[in-house]
C-alpha positions as CSV (number, residue, x, y, z in Angstrom):
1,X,12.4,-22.6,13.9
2,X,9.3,-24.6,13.3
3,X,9.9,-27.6,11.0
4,X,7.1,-28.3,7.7
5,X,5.5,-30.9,9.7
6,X,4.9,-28.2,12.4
7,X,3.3,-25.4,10.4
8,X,1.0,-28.4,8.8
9,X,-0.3,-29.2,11.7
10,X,-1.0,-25.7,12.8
11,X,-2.7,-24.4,9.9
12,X,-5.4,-26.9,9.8
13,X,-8.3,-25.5,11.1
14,X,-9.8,-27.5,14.3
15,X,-13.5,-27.3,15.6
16,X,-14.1,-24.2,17.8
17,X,-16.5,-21.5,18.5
18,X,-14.5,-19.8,15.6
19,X,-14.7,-22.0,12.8
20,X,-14.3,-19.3,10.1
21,X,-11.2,-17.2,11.5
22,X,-9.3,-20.9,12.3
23,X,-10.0,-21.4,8.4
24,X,-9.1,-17.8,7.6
25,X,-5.6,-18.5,9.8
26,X,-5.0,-21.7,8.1
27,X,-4.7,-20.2,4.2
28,X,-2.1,-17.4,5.7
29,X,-0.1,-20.2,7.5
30,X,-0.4,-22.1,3.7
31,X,-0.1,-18.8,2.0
32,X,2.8,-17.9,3.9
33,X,4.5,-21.4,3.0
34,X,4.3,-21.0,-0.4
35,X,5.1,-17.4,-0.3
36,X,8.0,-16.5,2.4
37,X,7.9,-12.6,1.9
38,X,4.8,-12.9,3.6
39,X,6.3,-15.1,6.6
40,X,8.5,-11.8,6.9
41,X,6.2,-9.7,6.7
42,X,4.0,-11.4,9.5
43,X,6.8,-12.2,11.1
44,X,6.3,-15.8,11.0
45,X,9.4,-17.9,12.1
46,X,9.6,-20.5,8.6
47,X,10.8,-19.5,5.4
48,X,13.1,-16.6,6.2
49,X,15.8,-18.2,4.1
50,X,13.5,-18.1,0.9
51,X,12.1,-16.8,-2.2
52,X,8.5,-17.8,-3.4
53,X,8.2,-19.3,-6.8
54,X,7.0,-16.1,-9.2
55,X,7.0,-18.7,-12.0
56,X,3.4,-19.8,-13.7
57,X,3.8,-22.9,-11.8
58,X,3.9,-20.8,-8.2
59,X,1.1,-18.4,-9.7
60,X,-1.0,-21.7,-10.2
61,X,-0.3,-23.0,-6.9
62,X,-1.8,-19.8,-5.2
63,X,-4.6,-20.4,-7.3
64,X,-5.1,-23.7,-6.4
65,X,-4.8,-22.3,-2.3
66,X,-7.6,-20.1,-2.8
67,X,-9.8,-22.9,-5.0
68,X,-9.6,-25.4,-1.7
69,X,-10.0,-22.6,0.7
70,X,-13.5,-21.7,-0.5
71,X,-14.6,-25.0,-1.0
72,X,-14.1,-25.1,3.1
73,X,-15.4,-21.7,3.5
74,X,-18.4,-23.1,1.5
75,X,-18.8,-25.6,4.0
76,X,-18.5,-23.5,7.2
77,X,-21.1,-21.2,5.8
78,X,-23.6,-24.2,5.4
79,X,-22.6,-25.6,8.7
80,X,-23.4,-21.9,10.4
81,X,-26.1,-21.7,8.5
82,X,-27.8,-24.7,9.9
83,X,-26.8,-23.6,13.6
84,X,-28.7,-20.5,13.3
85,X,-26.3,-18.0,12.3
86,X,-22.8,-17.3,12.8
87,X,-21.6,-17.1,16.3
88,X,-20.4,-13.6,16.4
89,X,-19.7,-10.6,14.6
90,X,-16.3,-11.3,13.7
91,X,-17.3,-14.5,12.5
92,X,-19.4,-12.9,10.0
93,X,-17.2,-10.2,8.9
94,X,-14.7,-12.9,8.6
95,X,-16.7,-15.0,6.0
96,X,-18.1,-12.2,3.9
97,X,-14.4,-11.2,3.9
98,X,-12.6,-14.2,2.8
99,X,-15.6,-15.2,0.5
100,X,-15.0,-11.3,-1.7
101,X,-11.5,-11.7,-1.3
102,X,-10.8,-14.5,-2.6
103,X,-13.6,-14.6,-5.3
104,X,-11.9,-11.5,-6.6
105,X,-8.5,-13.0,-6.7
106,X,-9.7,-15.8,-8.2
107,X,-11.3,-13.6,-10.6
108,X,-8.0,-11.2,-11.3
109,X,-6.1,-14.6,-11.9
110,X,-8.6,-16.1,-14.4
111,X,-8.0,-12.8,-16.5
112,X,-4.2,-13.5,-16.6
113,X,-3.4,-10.1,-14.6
114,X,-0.5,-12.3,-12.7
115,X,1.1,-12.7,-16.0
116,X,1.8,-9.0,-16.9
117,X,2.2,-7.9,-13.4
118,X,4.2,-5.0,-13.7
119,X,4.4,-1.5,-11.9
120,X,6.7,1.2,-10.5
121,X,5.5,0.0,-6.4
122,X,4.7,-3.4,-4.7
123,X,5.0,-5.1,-8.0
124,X,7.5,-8.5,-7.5
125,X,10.9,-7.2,-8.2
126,X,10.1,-4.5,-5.4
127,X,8.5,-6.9,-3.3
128,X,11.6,-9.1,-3.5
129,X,13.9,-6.3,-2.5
130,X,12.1,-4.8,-0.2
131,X,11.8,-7.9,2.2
132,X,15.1,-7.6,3.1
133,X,14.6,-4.1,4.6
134,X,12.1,-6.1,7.1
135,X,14.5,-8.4,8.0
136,X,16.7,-8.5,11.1
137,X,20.4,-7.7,10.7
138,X,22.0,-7.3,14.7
139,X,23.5,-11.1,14.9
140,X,25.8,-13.3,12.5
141,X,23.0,-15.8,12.6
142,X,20.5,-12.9,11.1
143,X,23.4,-12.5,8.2
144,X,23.5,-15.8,7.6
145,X,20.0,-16.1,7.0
146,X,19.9,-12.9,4.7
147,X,22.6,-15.1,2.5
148,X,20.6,-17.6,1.8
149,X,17.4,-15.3,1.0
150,X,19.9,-13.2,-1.5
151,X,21.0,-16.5,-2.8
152,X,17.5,-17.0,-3.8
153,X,17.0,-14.0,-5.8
154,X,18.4,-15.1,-8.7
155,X,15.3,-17.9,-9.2
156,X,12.9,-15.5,-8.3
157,X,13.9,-13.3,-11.1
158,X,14.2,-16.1,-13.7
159,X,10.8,-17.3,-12.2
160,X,9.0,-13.2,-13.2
161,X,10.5,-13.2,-16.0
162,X,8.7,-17.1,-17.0
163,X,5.6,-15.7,-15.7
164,X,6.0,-12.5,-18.0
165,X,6.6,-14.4,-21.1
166,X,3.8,-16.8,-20.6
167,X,2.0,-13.5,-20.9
168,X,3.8,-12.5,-24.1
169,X,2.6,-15.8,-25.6
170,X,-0.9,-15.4,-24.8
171,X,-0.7,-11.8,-25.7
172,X,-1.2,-10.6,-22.1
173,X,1.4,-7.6,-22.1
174,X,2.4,-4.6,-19.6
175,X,2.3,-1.1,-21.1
176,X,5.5,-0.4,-22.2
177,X,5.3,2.8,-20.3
178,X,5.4,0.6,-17.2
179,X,8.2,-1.8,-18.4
180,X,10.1,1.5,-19.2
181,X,10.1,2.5,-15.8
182,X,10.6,-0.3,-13.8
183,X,13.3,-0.8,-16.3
184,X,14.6,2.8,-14.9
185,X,14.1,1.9,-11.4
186,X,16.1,-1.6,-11.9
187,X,19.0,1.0,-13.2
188,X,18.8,2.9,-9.6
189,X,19.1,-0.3,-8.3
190,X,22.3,-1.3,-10.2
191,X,24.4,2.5,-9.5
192,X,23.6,1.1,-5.7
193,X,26.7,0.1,-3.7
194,X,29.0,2.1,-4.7
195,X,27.8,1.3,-8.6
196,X,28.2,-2.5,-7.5
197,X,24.0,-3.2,-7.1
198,X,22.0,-2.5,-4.2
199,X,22.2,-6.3,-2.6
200,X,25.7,-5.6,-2.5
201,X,25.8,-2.4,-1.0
202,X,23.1,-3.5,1.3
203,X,25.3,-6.3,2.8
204,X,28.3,-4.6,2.8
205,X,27.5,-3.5,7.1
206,X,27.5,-7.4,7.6
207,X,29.9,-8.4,10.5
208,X,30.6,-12.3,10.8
209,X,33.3,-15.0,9.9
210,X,35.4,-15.1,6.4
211,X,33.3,-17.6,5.3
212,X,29.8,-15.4,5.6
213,X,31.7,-12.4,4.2
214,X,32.7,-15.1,1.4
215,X,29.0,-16.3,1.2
216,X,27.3,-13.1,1.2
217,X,29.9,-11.9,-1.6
218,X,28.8,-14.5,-3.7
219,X,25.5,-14.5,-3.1
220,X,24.8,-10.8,-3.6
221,X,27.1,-10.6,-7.1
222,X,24.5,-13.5,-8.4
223,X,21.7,-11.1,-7.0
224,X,22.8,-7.9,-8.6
225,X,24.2,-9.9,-11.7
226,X,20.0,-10.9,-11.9
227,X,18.6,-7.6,-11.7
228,X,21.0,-6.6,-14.4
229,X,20.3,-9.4,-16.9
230,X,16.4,-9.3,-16.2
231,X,16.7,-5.5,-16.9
232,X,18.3,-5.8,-19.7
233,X,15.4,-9.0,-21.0
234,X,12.6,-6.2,-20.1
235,X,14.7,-3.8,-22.5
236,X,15.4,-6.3,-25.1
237,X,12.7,-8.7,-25.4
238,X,9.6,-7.9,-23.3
239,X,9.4,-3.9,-24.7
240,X,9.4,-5.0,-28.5
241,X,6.4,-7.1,-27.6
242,X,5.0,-4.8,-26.1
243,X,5.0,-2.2,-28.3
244,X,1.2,-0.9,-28.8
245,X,0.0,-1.8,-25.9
246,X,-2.0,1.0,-24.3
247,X,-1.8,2.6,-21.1
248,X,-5.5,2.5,-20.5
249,X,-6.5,-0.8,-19.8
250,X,-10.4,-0.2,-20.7
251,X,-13.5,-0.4,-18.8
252,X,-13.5,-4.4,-17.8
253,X,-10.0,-4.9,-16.7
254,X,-10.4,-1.6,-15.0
255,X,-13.8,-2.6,-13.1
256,X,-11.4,-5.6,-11.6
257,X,-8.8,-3.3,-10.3
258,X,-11.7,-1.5,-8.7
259,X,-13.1,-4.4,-6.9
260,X,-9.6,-5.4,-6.2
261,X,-9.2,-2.3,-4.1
262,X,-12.3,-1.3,-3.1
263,X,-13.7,-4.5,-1.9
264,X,-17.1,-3.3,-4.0
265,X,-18.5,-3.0,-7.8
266,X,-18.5,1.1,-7.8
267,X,-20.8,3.3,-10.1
268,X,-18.0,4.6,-12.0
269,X,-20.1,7.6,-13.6
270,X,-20.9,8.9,-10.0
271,X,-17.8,8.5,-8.5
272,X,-15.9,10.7,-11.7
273,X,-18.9,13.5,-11.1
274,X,-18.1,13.4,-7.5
275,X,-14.3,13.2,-7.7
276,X,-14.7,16.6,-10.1
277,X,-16.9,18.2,-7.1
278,X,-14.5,17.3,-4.5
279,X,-11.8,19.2,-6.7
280,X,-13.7,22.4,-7.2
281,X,-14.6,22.8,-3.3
282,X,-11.4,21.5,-2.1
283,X,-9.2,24.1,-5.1
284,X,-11.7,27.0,-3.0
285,X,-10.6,25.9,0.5
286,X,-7.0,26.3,-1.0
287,X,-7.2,29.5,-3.0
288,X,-8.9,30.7,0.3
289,X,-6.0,29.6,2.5
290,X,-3.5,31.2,0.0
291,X,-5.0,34.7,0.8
292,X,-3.6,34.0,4.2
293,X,-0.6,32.7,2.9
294,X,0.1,35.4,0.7
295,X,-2.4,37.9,-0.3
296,X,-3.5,38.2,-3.6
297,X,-1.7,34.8,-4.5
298,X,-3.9,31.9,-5.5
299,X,-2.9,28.2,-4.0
300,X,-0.5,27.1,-6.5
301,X,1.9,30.3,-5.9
302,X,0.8,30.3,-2.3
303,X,2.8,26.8,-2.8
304,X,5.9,27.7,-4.7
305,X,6.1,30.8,-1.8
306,X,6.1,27.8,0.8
307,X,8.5,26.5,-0.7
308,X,11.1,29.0,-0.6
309,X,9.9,30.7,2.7
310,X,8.8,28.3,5.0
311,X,10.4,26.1,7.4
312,X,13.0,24.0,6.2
313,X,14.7,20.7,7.1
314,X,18.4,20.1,5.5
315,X,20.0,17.2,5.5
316,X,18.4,13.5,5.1
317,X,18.9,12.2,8.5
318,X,17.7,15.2,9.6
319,X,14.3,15.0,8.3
320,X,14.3,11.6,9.2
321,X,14.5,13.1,13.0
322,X,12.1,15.5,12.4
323,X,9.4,13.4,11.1
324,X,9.9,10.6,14.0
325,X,9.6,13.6,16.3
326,X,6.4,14.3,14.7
327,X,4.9,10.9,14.4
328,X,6.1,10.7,18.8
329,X,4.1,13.7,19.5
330,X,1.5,12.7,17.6
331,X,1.3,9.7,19.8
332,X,1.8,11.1,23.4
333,X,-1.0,13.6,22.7
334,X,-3.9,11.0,21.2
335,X,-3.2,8.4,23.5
336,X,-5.5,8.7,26.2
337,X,-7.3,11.1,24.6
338,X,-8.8,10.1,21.2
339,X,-7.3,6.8,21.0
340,X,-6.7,4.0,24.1
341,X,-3.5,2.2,22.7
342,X,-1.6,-0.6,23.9
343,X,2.1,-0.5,25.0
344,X,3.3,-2.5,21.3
345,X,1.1,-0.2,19.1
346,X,2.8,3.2,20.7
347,X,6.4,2.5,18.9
348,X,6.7,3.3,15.3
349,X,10.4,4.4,13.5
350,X,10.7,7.0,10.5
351,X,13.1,5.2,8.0
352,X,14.0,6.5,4.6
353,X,13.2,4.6,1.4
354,X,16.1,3.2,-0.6
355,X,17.2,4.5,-4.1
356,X,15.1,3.1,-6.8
357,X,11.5,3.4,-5.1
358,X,8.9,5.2,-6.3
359,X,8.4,8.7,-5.2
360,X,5.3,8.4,-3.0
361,X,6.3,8.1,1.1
362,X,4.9,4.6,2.1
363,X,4.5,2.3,5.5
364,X,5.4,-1.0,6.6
365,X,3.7,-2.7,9.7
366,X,5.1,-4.5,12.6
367,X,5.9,-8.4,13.0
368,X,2.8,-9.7,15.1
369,X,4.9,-10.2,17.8
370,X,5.7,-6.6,17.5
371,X,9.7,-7.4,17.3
372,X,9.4,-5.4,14.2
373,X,7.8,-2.0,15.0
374,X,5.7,-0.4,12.1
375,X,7.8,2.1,9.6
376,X,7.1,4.7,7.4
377,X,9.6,5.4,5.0
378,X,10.4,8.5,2.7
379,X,11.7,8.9,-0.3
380,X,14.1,11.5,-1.0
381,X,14.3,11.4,-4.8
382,X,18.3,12.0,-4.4
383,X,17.0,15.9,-2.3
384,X,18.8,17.0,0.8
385,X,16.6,19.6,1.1
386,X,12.9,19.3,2.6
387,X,10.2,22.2,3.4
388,X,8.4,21.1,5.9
389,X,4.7,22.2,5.4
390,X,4.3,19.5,2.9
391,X,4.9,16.7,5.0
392,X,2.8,17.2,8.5
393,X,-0.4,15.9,7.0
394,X,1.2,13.0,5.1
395,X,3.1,12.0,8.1
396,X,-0.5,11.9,9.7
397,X,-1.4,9.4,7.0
398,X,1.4,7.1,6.6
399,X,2.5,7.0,10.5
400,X,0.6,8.7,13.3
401,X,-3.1,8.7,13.7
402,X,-3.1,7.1,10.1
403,X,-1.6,3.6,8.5
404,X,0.3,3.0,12.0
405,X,-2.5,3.2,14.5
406,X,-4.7,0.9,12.4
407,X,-2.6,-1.6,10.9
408,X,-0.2,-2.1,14.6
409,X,-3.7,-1.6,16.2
410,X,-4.9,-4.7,13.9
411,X,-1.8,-6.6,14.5
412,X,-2.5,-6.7,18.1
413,X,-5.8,-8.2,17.8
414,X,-4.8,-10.5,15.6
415,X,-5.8,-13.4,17.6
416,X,-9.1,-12.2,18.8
417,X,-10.0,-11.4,14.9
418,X,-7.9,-13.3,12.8
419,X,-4.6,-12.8,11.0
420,X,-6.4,-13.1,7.7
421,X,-8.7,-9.7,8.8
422,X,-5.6,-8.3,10.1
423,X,-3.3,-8.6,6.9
424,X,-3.7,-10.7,4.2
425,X,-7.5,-9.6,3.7
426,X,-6.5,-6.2,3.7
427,X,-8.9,-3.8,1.4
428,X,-6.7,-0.5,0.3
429,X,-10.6,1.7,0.6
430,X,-10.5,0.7,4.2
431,X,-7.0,1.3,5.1
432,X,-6.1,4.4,2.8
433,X,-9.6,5.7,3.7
434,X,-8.9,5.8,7.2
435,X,-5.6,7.1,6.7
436,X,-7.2,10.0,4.9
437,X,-9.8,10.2,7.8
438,X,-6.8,10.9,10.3
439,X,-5.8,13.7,8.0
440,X,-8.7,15.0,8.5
441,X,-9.1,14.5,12.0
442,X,-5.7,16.3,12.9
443,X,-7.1,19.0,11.2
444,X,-10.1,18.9,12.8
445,X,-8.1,18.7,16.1
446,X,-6.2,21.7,14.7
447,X,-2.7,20.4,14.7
448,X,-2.5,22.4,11.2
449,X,-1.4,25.1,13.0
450,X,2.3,25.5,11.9
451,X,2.8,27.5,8.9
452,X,1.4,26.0,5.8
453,X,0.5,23.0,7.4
454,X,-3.1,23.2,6.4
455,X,-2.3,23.8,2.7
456,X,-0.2,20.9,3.0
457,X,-3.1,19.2,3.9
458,X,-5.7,20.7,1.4
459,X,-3.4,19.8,-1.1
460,X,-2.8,15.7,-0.3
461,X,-6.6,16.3,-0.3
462,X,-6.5,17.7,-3.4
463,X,-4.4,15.3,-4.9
464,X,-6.2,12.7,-3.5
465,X,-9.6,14.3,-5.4
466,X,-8.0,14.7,-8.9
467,X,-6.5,11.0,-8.4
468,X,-10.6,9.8,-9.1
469,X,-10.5,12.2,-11.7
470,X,-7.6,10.8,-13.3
471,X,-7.8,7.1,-12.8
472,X,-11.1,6.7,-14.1
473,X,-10.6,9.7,-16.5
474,X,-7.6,7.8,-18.2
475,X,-8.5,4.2,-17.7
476,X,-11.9,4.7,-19.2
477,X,-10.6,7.5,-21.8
478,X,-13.5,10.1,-20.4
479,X,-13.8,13.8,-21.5
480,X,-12.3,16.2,-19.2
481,X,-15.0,17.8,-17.8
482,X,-16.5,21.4,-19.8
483,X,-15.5,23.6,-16.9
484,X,-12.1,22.5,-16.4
485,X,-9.8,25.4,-16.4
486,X,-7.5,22.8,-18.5
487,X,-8.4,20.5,-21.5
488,X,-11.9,20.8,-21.4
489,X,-13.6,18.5,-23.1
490,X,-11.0,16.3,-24.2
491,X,-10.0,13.1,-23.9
492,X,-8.3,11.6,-20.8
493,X,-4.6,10.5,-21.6
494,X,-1.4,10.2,-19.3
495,X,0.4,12.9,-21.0
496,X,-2.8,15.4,-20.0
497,X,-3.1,14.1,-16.9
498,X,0.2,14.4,-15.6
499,X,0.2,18.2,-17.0
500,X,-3.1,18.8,-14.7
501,X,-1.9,17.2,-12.0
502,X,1.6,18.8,-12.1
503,X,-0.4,22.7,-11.9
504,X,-2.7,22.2,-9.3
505,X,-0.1,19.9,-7.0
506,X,2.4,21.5,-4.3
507,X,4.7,18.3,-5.0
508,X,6.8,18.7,-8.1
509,X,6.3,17.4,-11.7
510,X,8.5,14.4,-11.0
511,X,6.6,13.3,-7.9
512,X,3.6,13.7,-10.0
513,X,4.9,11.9,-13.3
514,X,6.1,9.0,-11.4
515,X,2.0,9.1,-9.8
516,X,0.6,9.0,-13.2
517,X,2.9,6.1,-13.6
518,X,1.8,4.3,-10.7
519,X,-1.5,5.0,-11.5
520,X,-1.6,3.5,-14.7
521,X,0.2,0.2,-13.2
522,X,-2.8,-0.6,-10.7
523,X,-5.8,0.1,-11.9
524,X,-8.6,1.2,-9.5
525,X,-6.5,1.6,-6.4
526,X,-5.8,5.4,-7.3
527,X,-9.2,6.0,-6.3
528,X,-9.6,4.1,-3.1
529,X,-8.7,6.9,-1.0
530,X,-11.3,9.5,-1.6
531,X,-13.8,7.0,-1.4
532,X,-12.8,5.4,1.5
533,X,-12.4,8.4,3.3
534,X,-16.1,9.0,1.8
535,X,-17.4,5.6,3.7
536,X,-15.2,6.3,6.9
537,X,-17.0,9.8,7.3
538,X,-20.2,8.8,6.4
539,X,-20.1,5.8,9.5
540,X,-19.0,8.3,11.9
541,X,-21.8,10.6,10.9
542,X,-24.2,8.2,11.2
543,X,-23.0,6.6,14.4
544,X,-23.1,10.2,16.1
545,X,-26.9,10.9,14.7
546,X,-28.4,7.2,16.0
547,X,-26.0,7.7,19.8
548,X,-26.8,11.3,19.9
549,X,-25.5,12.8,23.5
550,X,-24.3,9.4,23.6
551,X,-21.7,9.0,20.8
552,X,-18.5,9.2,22.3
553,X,-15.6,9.9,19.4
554,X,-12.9,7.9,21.8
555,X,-14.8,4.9,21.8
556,X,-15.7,5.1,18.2
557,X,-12.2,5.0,17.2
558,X,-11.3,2.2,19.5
559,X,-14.4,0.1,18.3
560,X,-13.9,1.2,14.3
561,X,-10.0,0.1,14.9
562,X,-11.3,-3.2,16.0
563,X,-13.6,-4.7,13.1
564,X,-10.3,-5.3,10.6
565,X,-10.3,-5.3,7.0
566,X,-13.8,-4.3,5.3
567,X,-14.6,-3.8,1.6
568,X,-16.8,-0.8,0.9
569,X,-19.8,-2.7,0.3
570,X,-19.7,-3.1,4.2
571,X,-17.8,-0.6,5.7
572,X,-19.8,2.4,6.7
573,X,-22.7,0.2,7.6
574,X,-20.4,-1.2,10.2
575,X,-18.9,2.0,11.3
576,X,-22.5,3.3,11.5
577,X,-23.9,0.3,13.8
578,X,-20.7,1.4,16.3
């Protein structure tokens, strides 16, 4: 394990034809110092053992990262400027990069977001659990480790909950619709382990000496105890204070969630008109398929007769099986032929999500040293049961050609780029718009063949159209559009939108109540999809036009998967120049 004096001398950046990705490395190395769930997440060999400080005073120290770190960027753009130019591509998407990134962070902290940071996924309660699910658990010495980490929950509660009532003072609340419900996931999280808490029942496979069975006790009844006592402050305290606050956060908090996600300041008007097209011609494509379906049904009854008639998986392990199958010969079949991948890249596990998460499937990436393979992870919402057609197209997105082949693919060029472009400086436009791009693609490559794998498609697309709808719709408090077979004309409000979504969507009204949810707890990254997709397929199509003949789709992908992160104010310009 390297020693503080070690990572400080390895994340200051040195001269080299690659001043701006040596800077870019340096604030992850510092980042990851002050924040260890990152180290895990990178699989960086310090901090394994701790917590980082959710407490004002940690929120200001991140702050104060990112102030020094454009200072220095500040001066490696004069000093390139004076030489002519940076010295390569990746040196320039690298600086525009870091420069929006951490502008808008900057940005997002000077509005005192950090202090009412609060939703039903990646929000710090679920980031704090979840690290431990990344972590390895074969050896004693892994256990022991995982001890001291649980041993550190407690503070990082105690330091949320300071950061959360510092917003309470200044009058920075969460909905309480959001509170509410992380409130109700915290409660999952408790009937865990046997009704014990879920750091208890998560330890309880740990082999190793009385005294780590002793420690680990110890440490995961102070964990679960935490959970308990900060759920019952969110119940108590936080909600009464909250009382009145809206759901819609209004047009300038909501313009920051967009750049946040996007990596661009969008015209909001167009992209609403557009989501609404996208509906109508995507809700044909799916009545259409229904006829095939069923005749005379129309998609949503095509859906329910899916359902009921279509291939089914029982049994929770058994899906799990099913979709790794899926994502493996997914894999076998590109490689070589839409995609050249490297040895690391081509492993990637199907895990299931633990009780308490949010209802939406999700991925994890590898370590960079690739000891960690990549993961998607599914939710079961406490079902045995699972009709298949529903999930080939999402497994494209979240495992294989989608999330996996990209972020494992950026994980291996990680030194060549940077680790910054590779993770950290991660825009959700560029990686949920090329995860909707391999949806598309495997339907374009027609492996929708299996029955009523394509409506499972049109209707992720579907979902993904209405999501842009919705988002901006309810954030902005819009009229419904006046030919909307539902609400037309009204207002926008969370009660309206989870009604639409729940009739036009083949996933449930709880999958789509707990979206709405989500939605309303990140601002702006709802719509990210669509529109990345949008930027992804306009590069391609403009690649193909300039190469003609020429334009090889192969070596497109290859070169696209190579350019890391990208904000859509660059992204199909770059995939076009490919």
């Amino acid at each position: 394990m390297l020693c503080m004096a070690d990572i400080t001398q390895t994340s200051q950046p040195t001269a080299s034809a690659r001043p701006i990705r040596d800077l870019a490395d340096a604030y992850v190395n510092d980042l990851a110092m002050q924040d260890p769930i990152l180290a895990t997440n990178l699989g960086l060999p310090f901090g394994q053992d701790r917590m980082p400080d959710l407490s004002p005073a940690g929120l200001q120290a991140d702050y104060d990262l990112r102030d020094a770190t454009l200072a220095k960027l500040a001066d490696g753009e004069q000093q390139a400027g004076a030489a002519g130019g940076f010295a390569d591509g990746d040196e320039r998407r690298c600086a525009r990069l870091l420069r929006e990134r951490l502008e808008t962070q900057q940005a997002y902290s000077q509005s005192g977001e950090p202090l009412r940071a609060m939703s039903i996924i990646f929000g710090p309660p679920q980031r704090v659990r979840s690290t431990f699910l990344q972590m390895p658990t074969a050896t004693t010495d892994d256990w022991t480790v995982i001890a001291r980490r649980i041993g550190a929950v407690p503070a990082a509660f105690v330091g949320h909950r300071a950061s959360l009532a510092e917003g309470a003072r200044r009058g920075l609340y969460a909905a309480p619709r959001q509170a509410e419900n992380v409130a109700g996931q915290l409660a999952d999280w408790g009937a865990s382990g046997n009704g014990k808490g879920w750091f208890t029942g998560f330890a309880a496979a740990a082999d190793g000496s009385p005294a780590l069975r002793a420690d680990l006790d110890r440490a995961c009844t102070a964990a679960d105890a935490s959970v308990a006592e900060f759920r019952e402050w969110l119940l108590s305290d936080y909600l009464p204070g909250a009382a009145g606050t809206p759901d819609a956060v209004g047009e300038e908090r909501y313009r920051l969630g967009v750049r946040r996600a996007n990596g661009a300041d969008l015209d909001l008007a167009e992209a609403y008109e557009w989501g609404w097209a996208q509906y109508r011609d995507i809700l044909a494509q799916m009545n259409a398929e229904a006829a095939k379906i069923l005749p005379g049904a129309d998609a949503v009854e095509a859906m329910r007769y899916l359902d009921e008639h279509s291939e089914i998986v029982e049994g929770v392990d058994e899906i799990r099986l099913r979709l790794q199958g899926l994502m493996d010969e997914a894999m076998a079949n590109l490689d070589g032929t839409h995609f050249d991948l490297a040895d690391p890249v081509k492993v990637v596990e199907a895990r299931i999500a633990p009780p308490g998460s949010a209802a939406a499937p999700y991925y994890t990436g590898p370590s960079k040293d690739f000891s960690r393979p990549g993961r998607t992870w599914l939710p079961t919402l406490g079902r045995t049961s699972f009709p298949l057609w529903g999930l080939y197209s999402t497994w494209y997105h979240e495992g294989v050609p989608g999330h996996h082949l990209q972020l494992a693919q950026w994980r291996y060029l990680a030194d060549q780029l940077s680790v910054y472009q590779t993770s950290v400086g991660g825009v959700s436009a560029c990686s949920e718009g090329w995860a909707l791009y391999a949806e598309r693609l495997m339907d374009e490559l027609g492996y929708l063949e299996p029955p009523g794998a394509r409506m499972g498609y049109l209707d992720a697309q579907l979902m993904r159209a209405i999501r842009v709808i919705v988002d901006i719709g309810m954030h902005l408090q819009l009229p419904v559009a006046s030919d909307s077979p539902m609400f037309a004309g009204e207002t926008w409000t969370p009660e309206r939108a989870l009604d639409f979504c729940a009739t036009y969507s083949g996933r449930g009204r709880e999958f789509m109540a707990s979206e709405v949810v989500r939605y309303l707890g990140m601002p702006g990254q709802a719509i990210s999809y669509k529109l990345g997709e949008r930027a992804w397929l306009a590069g391609r199509e403009a690649a193909r036009a300039a190469r003609g003949d020429e334009f090889d789709l192969k070596s497109w992908h290859m070169a696209s998967l190579s350019l890391g992160a990208l904000g859509l104010d660059d992204l199909a310009d770059e995939l076009a120049a490919l």
